[in-house]
C-alpha positions in Angstrom: -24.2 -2.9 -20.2 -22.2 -2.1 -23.1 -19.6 0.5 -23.5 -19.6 2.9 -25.9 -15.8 4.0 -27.9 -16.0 7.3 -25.7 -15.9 5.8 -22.6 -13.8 2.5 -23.8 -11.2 5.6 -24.5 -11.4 6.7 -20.5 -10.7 3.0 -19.5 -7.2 3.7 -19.7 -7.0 7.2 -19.2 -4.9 6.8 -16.2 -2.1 4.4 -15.5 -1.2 3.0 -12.4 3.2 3.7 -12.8 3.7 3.3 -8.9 5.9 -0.5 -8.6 5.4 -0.3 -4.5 1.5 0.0 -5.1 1.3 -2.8 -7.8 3.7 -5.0 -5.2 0.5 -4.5 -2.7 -2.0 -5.3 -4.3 -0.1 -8.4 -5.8 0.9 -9.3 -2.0 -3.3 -8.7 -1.1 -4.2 -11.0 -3.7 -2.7 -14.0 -1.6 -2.4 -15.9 -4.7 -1.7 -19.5 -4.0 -0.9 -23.1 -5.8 -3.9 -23.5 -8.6 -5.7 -20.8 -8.7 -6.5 -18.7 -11.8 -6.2 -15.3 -11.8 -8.5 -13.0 -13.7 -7.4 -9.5 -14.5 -9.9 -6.8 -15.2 -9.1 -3.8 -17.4 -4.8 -5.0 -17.3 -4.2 -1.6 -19.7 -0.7 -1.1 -20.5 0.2 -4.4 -17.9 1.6 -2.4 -15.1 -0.6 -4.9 -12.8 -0.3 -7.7 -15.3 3.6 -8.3 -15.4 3.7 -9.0 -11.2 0.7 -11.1 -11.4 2.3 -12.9 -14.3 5.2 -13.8 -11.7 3.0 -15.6 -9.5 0.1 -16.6 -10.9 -0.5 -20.3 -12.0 -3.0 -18.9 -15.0 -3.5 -15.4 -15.1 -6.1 -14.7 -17.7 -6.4 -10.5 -18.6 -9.6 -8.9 -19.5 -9.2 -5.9 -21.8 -12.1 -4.5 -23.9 -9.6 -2.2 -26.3 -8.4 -3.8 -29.1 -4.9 -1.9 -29.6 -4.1 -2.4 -26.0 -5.2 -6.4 -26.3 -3.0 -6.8 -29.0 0.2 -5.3 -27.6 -0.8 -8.0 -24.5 -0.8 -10.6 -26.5 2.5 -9.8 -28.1 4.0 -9.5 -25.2 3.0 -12.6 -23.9 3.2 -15.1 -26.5 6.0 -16.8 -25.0 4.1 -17.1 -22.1 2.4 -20.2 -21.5 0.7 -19.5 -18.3 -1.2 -16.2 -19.5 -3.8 -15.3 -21.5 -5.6 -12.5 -23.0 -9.0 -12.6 -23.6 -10.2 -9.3 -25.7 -14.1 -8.5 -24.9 -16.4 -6.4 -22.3 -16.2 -8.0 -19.0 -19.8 -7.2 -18.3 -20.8 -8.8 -21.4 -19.1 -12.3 -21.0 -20.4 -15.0 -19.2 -17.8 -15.9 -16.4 -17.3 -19.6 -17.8 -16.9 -18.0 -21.1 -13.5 -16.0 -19.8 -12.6 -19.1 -18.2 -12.6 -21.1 -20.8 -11.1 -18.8 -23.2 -8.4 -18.3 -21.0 -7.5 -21.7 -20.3 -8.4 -21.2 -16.8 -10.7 -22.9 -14.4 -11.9 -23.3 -10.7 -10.5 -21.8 -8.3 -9.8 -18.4 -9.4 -9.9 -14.9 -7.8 -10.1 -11.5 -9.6 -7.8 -8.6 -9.4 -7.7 -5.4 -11.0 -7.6 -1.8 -11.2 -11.7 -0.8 -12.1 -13.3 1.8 -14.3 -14.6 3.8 -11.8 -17.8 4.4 -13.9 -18.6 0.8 -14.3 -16.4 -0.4 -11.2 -19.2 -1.2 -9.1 -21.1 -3.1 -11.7 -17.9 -5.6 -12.1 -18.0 -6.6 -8.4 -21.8 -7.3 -8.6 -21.8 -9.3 -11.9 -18.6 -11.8 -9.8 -20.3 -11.9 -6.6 -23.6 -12.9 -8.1 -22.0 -15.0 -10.6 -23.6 -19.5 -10.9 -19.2 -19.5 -11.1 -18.2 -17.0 -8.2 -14.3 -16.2 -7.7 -12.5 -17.1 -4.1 -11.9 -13.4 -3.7 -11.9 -9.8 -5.5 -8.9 -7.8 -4.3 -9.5 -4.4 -6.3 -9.3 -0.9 -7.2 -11.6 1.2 -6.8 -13.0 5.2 -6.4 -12.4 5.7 -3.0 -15.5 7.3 -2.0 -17.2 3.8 -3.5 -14.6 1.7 -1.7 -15.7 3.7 1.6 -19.5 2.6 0.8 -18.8 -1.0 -0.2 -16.7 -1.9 3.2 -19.1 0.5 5.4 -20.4 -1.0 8.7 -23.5 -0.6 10.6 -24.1 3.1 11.6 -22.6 4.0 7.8 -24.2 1.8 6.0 -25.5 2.1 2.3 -27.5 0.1 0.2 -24.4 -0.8 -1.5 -22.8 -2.2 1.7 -25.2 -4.6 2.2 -25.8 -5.8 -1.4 -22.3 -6.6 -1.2 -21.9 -7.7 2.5 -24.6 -10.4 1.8 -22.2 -11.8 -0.7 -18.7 -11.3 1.0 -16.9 -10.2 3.6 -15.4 -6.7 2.7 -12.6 -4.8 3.7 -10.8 -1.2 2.5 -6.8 -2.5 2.4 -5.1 0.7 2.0 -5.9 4.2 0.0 -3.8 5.2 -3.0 -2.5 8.8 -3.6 -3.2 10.2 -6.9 0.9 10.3 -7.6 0.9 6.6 -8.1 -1.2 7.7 -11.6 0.1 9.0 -15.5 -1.8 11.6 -15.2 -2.9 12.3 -12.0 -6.3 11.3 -11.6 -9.0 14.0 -9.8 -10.2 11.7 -7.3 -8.9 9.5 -4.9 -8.9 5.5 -5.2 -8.8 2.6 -2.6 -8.2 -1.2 -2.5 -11.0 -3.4 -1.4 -10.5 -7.1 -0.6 -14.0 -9.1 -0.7 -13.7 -12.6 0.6 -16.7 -14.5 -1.2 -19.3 -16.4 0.9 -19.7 -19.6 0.1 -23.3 -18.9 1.1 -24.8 -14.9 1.7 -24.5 -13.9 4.8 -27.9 -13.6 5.8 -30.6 -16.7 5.9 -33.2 -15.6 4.0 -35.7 -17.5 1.7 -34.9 -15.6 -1.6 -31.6 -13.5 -2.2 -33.1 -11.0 -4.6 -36.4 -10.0 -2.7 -34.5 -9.2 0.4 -32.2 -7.1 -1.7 -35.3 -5.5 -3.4 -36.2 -4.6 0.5 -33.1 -3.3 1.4 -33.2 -1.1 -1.8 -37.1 0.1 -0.4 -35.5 1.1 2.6 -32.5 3.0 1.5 -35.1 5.0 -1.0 -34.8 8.0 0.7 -31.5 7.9 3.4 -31.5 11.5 4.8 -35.2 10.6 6.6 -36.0 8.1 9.1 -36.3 4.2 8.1 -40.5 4.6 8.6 -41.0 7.0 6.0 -37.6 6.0 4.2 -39.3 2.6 3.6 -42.9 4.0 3.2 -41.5 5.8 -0.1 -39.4 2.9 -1.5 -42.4 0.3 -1.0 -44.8 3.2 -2.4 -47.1 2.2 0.9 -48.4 4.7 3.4 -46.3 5.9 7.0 -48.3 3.9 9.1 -48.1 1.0 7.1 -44.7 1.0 7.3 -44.3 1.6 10.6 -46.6 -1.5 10.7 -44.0 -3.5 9.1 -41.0 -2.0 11.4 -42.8 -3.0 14.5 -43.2 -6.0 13.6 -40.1 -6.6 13.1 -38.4 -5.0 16.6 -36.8 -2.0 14.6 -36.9 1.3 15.7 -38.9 3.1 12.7 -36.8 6.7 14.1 -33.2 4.9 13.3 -32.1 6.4 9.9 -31.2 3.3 7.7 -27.4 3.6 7.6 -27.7 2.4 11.0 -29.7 -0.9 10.7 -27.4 -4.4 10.4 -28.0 -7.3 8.2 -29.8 -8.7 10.3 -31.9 -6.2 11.3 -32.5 -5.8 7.8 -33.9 -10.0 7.6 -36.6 -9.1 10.3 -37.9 -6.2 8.6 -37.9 -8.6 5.3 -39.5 -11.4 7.4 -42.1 -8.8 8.6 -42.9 -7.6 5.2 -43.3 -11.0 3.7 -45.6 -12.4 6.5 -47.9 -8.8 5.6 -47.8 -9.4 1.9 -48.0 -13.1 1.9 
């Protein structure tokens, strides 16, 4: 995805002032002996200065080129961190390692572009070279989604509760922001499987499922799933009752593991 100069402008449209905030998501980040640190979208280095504090290697991500450079200045005394100028959705995880002078272990930490927020989590936790743990921020309302638990649950829950165990840390008023930002944000902390969470025979398919299912939310998971697999009602209900799910449950209810029976089912009637 590449980001055009309009929206590189927005990255940094807000910036997070607020030291007691910055101190919490620093203390979330549990950053321990070895690890490398990689900052997304560091800005103006509010976030940047109390990671460089505590962090072995911190290596900061920023796509604008002004901002970058005054980094770097800042820093070039600094032997533990380094500033690596590109689009984080565009470089290949080893690549920021190695530029960085970083390495395995490493976590991530940062405060998102909303717009392209959820897109950063997915490229880390799908990553061949996946972090220890993501403690970020986020819009709330996606932070809400992400750490949802059966009953509430969104296609974006499970794609990322496959990968990691999620939880919403604590919300953040719009105060703690130069300017004031119109929406609310939230700080998720996504502990990385070292394997997804659900024992399936191929990752992407299941997810392609769960995406089937979630194709129309508001109606029940039998005709839900009928329109995201383009198959008739019956046909679908076929699949559900093979499976043991109830094709009436709407599909924020359904768990991850209710979600590998109805996978299994549909495999075994495709197969």
């Amino acid at each position: 995805m590449r980001i055009g100069t309009r929206a590189k402008k927005s990255l940094g449209q807000h910036w997070l002032v607020d030291r007691g905030v910055v101190r919490r998501i620093v203390d979330a980040a549990a950053i321990e002996p070895g690890l490398t640190v990689v900052e997304i979208g560091p800005g103006r280095g509010a976030l940047t200065s109390a990671l460089a504090e505590r962090a072995p290697r911190l290596i900061a991500v920023e796509i604008d080129s002004a901002l970058a450079a005054a980094l770097r200045e800042k820093y070039a005394g600094s032997p533990t961190v380094s500033v690596v100028e590109g689009d984080v959705l565009e470089l290949a995880v080893e690549d920021i390692l190695n530029r960085g002078d970083g390495g395995m272990p490493y976590i991530v930490v940062g405060n998102l572009p909303y717009f392209i927020g959820t897109a950063i989590v997915r490229k880390f936790l799908t990553a061949e070279l996946r972090p220890e743990r993501l403690v970020v921020m986020l819009q709330a309302e996606v932070a809400e989604r992400m750490t949802a638990q059966a009953g509430e649950m969104s296609y974006l829950a499970v794609e990322t509760q496959v990968y990691a165990e999620a939880r919403l840390l604590f919300r953040i008023p719009a105060r703690a922001f130069r300017p004031p930002p119109k929406v609310q944000s939230a700080v998720v902390r996504l502990d990385v499987r070292d394997s997804p969470d659900v024992e399936v025979d191929n990752h992407g398919s299941f997810l392609k499922l769960v995406q089937a299912g979630f194709a129309a939310p508001r109606k029940r998971l039998r005709n839900s799933l009928a329109v995201g697999l383009r198959v008739g009602a019956p046909e679908a209900g076929a699949i559900l009752t093979d499976s043991g799910i109830d094709g009436d449950l709407r599909p924020q209810m359904l768990s991850l593991e209710d979600w590998r029976h109805i996978y299994y089912a549909w495999r075994r009637r495709t197969a």
